[in-house]
SEDRENRO-143756 format. One record per residue: residue number from 0; residue in three letters; x, y, z of N, C-alpha, C in turn. Coordinates in nm, 3 decimals. Atoms other than C-alpha are relative to their C-alpha. Layout:
REM SEDRENRO-143756
num; residu; n_px; n_py; n_pz; ca_px; ca_py; ca_pz; c_px; c_py; c_pz
NUM; ALA; X; Y; Z; X; Y; Z; X; Y; Z
...
***
This chain:
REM SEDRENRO-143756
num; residu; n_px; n_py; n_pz; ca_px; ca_py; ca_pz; c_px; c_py; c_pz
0; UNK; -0.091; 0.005; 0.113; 9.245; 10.863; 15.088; -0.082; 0.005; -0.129
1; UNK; 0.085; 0.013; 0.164; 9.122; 10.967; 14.722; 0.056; -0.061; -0.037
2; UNK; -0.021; 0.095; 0.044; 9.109; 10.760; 14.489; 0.093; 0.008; -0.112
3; UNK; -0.060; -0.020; 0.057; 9.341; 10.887; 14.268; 0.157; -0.060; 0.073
4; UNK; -0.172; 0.016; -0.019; 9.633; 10.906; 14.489; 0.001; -0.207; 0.072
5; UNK; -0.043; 0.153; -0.024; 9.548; 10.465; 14.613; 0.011; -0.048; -0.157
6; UNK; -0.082; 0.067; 0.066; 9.580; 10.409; 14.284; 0.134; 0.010; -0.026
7; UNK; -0.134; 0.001; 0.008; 9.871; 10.566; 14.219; 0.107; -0.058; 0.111
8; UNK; -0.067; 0.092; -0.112; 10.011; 10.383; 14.563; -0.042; -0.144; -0.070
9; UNK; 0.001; 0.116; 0.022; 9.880; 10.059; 14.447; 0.099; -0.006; -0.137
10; UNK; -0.027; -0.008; 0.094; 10.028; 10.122; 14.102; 0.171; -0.027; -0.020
11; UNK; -0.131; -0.034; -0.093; 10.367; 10.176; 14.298; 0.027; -0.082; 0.040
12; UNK; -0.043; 0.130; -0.037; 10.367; 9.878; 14.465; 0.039; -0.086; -0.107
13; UNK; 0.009; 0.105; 0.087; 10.292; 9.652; 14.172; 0.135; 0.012; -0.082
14; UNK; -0.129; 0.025; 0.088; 10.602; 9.779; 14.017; 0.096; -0.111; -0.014
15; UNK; -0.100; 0.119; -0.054; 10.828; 9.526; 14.173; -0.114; -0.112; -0.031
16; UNK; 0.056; 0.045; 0.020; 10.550; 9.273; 14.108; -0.011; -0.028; -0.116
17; UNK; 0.033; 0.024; 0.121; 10.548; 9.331; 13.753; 0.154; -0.057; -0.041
18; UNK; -0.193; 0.052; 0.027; 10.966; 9.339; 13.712; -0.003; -0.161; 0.030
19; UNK; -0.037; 0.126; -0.028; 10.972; 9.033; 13.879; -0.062; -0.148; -0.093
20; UNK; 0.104; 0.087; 0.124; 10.689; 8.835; 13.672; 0.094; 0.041; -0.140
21; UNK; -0.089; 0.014; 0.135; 10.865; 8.965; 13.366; 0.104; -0.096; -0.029
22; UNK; -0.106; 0.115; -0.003; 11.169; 8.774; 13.454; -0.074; -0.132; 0.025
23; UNK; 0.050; 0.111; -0.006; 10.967; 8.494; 13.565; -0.081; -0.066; -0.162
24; UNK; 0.056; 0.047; 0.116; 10.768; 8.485; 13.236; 0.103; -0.039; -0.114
25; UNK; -0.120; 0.041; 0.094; 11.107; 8.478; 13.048; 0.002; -0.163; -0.002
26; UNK; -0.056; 0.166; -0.030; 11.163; 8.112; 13.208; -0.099; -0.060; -0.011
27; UNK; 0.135; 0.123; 0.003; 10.842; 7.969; 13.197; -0.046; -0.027; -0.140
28; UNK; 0.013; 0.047; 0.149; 10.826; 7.796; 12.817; -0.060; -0.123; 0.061
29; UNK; 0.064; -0.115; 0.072; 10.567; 7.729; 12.724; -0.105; 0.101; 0.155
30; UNK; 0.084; -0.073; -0.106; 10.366; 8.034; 12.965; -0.181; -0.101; 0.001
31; UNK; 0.109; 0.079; 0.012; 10.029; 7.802; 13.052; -0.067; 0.100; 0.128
32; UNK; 0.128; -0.016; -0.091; 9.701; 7.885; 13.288; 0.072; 0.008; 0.096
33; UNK; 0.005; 0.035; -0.129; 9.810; 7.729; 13.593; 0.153; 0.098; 0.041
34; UNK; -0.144; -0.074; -0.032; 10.190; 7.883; 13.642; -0.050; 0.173; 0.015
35; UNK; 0.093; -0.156; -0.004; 10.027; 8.239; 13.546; -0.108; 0.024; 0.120
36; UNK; 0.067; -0.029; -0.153; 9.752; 8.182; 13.814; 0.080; 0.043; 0.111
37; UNK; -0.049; 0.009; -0.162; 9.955; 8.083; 14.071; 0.057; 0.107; 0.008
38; UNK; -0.044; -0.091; -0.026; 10.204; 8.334; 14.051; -0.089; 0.191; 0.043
39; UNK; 0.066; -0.184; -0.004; 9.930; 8.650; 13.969; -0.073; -0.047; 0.157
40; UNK; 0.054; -0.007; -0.073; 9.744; 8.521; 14.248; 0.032; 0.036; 0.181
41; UNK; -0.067; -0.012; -0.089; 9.975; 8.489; 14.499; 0.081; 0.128; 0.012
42; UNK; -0.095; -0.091; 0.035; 10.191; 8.794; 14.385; -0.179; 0.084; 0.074
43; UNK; 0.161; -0.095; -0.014; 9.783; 8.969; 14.422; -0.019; -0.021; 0.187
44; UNK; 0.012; 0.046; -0.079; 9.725; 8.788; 14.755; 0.111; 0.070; 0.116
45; UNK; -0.105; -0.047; -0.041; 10.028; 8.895; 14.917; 0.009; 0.146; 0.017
46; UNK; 0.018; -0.133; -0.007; 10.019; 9.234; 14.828; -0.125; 0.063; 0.080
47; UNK; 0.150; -0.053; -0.052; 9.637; 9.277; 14.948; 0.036; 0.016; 0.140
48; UNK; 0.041; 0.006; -0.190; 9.718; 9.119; 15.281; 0.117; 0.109; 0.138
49; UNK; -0.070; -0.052; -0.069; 10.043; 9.278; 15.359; -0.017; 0.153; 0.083
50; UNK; 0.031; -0.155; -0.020; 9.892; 9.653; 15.399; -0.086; -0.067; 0.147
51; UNK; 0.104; 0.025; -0.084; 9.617; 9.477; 15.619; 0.146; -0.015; 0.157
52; UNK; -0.042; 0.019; -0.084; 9.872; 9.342; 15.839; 0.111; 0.053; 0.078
53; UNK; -0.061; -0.114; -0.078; 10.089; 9.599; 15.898; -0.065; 0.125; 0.043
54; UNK; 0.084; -0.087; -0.045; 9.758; 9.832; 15.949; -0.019; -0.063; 0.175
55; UNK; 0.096; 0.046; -0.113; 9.643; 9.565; 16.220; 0.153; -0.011; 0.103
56; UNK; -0.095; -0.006; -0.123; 10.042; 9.604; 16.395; 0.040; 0.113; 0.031
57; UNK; 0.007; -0.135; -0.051; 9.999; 9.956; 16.357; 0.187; 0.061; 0.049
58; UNK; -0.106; -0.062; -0.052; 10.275; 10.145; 16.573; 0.110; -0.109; 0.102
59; UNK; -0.037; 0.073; -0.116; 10.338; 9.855; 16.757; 0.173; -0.094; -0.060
60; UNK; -0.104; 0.038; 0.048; 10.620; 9.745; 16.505; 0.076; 0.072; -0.073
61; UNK; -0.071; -0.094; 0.089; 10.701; 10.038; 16.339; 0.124; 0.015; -0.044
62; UNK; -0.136; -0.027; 0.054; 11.031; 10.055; 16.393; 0.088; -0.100; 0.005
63; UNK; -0.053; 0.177; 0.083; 11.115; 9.654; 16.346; -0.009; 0.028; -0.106
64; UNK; 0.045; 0.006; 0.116; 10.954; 9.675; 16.034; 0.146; 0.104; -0.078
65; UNK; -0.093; -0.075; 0.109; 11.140; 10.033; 15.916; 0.123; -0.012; 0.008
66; UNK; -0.196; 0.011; -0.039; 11.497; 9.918; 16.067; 0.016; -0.169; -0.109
67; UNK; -0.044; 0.063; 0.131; 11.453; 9.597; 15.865; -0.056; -0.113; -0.126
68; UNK; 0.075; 0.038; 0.145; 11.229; 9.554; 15.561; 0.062; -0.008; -0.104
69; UNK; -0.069; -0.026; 0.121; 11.442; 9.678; 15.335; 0.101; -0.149; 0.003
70; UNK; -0.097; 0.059; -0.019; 11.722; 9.394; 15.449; -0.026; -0.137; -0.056
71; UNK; 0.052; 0.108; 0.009; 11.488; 9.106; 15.422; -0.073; -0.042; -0.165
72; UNK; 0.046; 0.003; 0.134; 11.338; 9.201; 15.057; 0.148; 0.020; -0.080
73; UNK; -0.137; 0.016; 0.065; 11.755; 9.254; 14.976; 0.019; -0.152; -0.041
74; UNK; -0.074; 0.142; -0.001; 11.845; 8.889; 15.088; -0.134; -0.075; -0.107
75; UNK; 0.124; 0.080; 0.063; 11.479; 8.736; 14.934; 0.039; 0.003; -0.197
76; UNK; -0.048; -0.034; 0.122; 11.548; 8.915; 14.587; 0.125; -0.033; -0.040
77; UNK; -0.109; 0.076; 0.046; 11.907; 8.841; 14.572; 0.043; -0.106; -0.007
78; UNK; 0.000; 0.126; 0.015; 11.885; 8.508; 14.642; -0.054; -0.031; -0.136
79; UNK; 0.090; 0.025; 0.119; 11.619; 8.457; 14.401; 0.046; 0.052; -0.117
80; UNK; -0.057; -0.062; 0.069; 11.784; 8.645; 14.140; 0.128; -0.063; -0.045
81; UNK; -0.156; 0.011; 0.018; 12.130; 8.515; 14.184; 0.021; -0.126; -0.062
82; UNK; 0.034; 0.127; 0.049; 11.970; 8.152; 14.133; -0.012; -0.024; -0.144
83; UNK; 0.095; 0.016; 0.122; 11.806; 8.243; 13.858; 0.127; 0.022; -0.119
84; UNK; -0.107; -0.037; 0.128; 12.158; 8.413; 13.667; 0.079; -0.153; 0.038
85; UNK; -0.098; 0.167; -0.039; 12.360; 8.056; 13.828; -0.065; -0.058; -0.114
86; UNK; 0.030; 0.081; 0.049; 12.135; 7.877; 13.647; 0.007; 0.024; -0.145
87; UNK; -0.001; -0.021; 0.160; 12.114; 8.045; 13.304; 0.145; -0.032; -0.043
88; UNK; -0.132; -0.023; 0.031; 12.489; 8.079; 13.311; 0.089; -0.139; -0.027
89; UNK; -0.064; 0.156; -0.041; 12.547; 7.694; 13.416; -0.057; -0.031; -0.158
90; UNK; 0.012; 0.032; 0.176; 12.386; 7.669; 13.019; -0.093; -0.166; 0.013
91; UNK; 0.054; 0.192; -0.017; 12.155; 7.300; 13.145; -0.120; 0.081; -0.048
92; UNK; 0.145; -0.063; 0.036; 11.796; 7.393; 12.945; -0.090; -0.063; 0.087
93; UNK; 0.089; 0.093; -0.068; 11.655; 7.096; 13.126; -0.063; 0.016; 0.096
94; UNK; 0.051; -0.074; -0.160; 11.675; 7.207; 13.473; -0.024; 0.089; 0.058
95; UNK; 0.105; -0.104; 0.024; 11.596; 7.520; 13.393; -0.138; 0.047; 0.001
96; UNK; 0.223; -0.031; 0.018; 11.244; 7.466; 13.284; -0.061; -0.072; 0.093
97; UNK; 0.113; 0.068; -0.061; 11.182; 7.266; 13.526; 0.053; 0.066; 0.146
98; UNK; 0.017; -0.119; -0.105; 11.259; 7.538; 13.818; -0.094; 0.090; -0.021
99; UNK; 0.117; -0.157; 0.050; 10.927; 7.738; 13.806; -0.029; 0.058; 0.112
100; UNK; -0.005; -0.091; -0.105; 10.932; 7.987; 13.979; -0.148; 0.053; 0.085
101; UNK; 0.121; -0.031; -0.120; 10.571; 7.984; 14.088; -0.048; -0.152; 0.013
102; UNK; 0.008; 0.115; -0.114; 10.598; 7.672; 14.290; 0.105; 0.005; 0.099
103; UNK; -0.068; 0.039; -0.103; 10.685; 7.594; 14.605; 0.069; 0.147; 0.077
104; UNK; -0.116; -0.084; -0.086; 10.970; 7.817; 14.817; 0.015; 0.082; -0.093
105; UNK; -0.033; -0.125; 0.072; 11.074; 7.996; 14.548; -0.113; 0.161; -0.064
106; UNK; 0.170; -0.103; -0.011; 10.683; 8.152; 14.499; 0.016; 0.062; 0.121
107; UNK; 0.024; -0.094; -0.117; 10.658; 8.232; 14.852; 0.084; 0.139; 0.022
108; UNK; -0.097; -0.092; -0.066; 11.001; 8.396; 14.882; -0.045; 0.126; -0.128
109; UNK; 0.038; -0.111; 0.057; 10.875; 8.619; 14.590; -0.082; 0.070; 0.025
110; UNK; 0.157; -0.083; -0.001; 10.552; 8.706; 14.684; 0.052; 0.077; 0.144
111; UNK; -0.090; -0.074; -0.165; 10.743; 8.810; 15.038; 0.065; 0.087; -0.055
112; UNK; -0.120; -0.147; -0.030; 10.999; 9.025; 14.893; -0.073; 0.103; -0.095
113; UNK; 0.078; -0.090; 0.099; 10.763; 9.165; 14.654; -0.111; 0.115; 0.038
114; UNK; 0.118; -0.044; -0.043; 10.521; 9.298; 14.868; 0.052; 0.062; 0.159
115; UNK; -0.051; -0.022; -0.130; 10.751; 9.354; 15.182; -0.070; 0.160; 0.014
116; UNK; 0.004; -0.106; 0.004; 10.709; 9.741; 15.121; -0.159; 0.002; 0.035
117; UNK; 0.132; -0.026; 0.003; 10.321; 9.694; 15.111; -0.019; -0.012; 0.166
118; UNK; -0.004; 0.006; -0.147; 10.363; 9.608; 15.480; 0.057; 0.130; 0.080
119; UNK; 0.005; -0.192; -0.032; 10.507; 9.960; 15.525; -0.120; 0.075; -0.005
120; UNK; 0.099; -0.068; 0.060; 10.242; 10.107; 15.347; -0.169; -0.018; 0.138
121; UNK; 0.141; -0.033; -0.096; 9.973; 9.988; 15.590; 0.073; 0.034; 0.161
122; UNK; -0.051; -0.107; -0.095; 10.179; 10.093; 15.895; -0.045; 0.147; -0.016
123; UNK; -0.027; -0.137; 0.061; 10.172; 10.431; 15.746; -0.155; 0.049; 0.008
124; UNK; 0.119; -0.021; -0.003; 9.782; 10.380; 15.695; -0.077; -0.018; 0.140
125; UNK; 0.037; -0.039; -0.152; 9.746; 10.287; 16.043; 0.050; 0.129; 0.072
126; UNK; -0.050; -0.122; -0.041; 9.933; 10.607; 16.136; -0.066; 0.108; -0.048
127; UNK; 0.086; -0.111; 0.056; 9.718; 10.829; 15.968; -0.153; -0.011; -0.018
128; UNK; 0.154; 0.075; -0.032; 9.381; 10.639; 16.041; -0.073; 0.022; -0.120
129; UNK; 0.079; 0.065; 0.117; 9.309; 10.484; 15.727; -0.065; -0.092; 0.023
130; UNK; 0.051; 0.168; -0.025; 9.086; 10.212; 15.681; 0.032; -0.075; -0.094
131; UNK; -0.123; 0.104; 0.146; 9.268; 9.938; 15.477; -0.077; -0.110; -0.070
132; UNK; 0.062; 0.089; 0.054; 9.001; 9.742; 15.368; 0.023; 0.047; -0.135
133; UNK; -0.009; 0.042; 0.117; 8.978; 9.850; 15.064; 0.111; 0.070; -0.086
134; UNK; -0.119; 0.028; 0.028; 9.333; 9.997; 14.993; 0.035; -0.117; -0.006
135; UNK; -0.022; 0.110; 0.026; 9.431; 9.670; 15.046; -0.097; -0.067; -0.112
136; UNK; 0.123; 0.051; 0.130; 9.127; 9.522; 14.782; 0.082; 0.074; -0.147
137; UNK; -0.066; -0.003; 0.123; 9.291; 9.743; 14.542; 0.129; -0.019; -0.071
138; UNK; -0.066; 0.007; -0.016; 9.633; 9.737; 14.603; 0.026; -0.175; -0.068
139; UNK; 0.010; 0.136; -0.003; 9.558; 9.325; 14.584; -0.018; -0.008; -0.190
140; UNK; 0.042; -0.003; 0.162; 9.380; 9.348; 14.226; 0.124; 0.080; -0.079
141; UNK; -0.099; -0.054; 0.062; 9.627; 9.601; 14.068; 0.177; -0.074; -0.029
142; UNK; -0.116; 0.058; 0.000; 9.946; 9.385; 14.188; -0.055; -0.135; -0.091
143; UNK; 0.016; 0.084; 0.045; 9.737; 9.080; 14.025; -0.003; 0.030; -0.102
144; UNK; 0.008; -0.017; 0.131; 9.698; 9.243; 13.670; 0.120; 0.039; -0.014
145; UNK; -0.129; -0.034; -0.001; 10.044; 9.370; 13.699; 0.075; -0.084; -0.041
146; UNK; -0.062; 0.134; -0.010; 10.161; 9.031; 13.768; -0.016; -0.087; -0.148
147; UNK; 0.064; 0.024; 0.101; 9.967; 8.895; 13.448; 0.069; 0.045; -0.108
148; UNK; -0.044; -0.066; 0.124; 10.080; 9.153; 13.212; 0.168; 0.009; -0.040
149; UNK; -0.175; 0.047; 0.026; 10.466; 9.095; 13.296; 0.003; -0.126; -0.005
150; UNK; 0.007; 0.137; 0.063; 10.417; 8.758; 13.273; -0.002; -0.058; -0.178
151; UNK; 0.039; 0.022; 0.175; 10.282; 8.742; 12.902; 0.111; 0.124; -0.070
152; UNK; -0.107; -0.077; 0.008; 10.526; 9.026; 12.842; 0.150; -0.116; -0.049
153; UNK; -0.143; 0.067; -0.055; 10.843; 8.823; 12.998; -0.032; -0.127; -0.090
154; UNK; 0.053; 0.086; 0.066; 10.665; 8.511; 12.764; 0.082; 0.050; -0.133
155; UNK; -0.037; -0.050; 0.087; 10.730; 8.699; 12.482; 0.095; 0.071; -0.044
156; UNK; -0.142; -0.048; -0.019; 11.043; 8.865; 12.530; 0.073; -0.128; 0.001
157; UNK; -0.095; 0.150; -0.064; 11.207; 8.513; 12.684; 0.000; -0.071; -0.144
158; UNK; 0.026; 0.075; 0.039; 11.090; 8.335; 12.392; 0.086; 0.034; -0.143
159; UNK; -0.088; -0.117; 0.109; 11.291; 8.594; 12.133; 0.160; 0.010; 0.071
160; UNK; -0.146; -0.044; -0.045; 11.601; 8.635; 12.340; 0.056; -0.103; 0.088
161; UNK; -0.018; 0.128; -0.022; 11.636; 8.282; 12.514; 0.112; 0.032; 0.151
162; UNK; -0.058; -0.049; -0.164; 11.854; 8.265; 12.847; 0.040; 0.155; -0.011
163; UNK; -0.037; -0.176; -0.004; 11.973; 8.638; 12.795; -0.064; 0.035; 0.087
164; UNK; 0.092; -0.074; -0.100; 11.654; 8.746; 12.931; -0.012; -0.055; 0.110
165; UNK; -0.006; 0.049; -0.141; 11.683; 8.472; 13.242; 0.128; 0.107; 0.088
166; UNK; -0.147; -0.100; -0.070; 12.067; 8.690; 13.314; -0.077; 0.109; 0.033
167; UNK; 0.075; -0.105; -0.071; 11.870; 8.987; 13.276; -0.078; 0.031; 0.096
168; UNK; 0.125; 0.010; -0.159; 11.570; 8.905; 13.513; 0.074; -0.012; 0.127
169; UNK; -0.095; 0.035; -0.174; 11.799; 8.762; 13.772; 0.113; 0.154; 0.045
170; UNK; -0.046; -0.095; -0.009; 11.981; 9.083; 13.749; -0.092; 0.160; 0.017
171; UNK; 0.086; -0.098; -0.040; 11.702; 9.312; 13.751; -0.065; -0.026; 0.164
172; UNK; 0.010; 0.006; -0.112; 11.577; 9.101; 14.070; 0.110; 0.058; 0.102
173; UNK; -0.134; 0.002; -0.111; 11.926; 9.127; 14.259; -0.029; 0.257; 0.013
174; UNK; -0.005; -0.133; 0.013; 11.891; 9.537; 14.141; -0.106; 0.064; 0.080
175; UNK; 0.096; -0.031; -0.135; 11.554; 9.581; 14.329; 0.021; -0.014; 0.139
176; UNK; -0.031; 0.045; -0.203; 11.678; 9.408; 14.633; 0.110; 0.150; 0.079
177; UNK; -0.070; -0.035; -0.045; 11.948; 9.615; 14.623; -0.093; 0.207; -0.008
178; UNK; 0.097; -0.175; -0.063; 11.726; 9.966; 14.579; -0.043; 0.049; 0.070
179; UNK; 0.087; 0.007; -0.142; 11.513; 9.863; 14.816; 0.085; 0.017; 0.155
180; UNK; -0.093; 0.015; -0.101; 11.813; 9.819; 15.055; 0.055; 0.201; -0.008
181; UNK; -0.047; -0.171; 0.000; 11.991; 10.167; 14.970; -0.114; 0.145; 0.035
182; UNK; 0.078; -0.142; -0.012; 11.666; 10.394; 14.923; -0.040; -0.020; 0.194
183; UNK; 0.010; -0.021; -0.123; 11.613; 10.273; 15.284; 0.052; 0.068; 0.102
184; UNK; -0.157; -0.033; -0.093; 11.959; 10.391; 15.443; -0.043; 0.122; 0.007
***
C-alpha cells in the first residue's frame, strides 16, 4: 500500500473521530489536558488496534463482521447521541458538565463505534496481504490528531453557541450511526 492512498484511508477513518470529538468538545467547559488526552488517546488507540484485529481474524469473520458492523456502530452512536440531545434539551447545566464524555462507558462506547469500520478495513488488508503494522501506526496517530483538533474546535464553537451545539453534536452522532447503517444495506 502507498503511502499516499494509507493516508488518505487513515484520513477516512478519522472522520467520524473528529465529528464526534467536536460534539464532545462542545460539552466539555472548561476543555483541560486530561479529558483531551483521554479521549484523543483512546479515540487513537482504538482506531490503531481495530485494523490489527480484524487483519489477525482475517477471513475467518468476514462475514459476521460485514452482516453486522454497521448495526452495532448504529445502536453505539445513537445511543450516545440521543443522550447527549436528552440531556441538552432537559435544560439542567449541572449534570451536564458533569457527564464527560471521555470517562468511563460512555468513552469506550465511542471509541467502539468510532472505529468499528477500522475493523473492516483490516479484514480487507488481510484479504489482500497487507501487513498492518504500520497502517494501523498510522491510522492510530492520524485518528489521535483528528481527535485533538475537533476537540479544541468543538471548545470553541460550544463555548459561543452554548447547548445548541450539544443538540447539534448529539444529532450529528445519531446521523453517522445512521450512515453507517444505510451505506451498509
Amino acid at each position: 500500500m502507498d503511502w499516499l492512498s494509507l493516508i488518505a484511508l487513515a484520513v477516512a477513518l478519522a472522520m467520524d473521530a473528529f465529528a464526534v470529538a467536536l460534539a464532545a468538545g462542545s460539552i466539555l467547559r472548561p476543555l483541560t489536558f486530561r479529558p483531551c488526552f483521554r479521549l484523543a488517546f483512546h479515540f487513537g488507540l482504538f482506531q490503531g488496534l481495530m485494523p490489527v484485529i480484524g487483519w489477525l481474524a482475517g477471513l475467518t469473520i468476514h462475514g459476521f463482521v460485514s452482516r453486522w458492523s454497521h448495526w452495532i456502530a448504529l445502536l453505539l452512536l445513537t445511543g450516545v447521541g440521543g443522550r447527549m440531545i436528552y440531556e441538552a434539551l432537559r435544560g439542567e447545566e449541572e449534570e451536564r458538565r458533569s457527564s464527560d464524555p471521555s470517562k468511563g462507558l460512555t468513552m469506550v462506547a465511542l471509541s467502539v463505534a468510532t472505529s468499528i469500520d477500522a475493523l473492516a478495513v483490516g479484514i480487507t488488508l488481510a484479504m489482500i496481504d497487507v501487513v498492518v503494522w504500520v497502517p494501523a501506526l498510522v491510522i492510530g496517530v492520524i485518528a489521535c490528531v483528528f481527535t485533538v483538533i475537533g476537540l479544541l474546535l468543538g471548545a470553541r464553537i460550544g463555548g459561543v453557541w452554548g447547548t445548541r451545539v450539544e443538540v447539534i453534536g448529539g444529532v450529528v452522532l445519531v446521523f453517522i450511526g445512521c450512515k453507517i447503517a444505510v451505506s451498509s444495506l
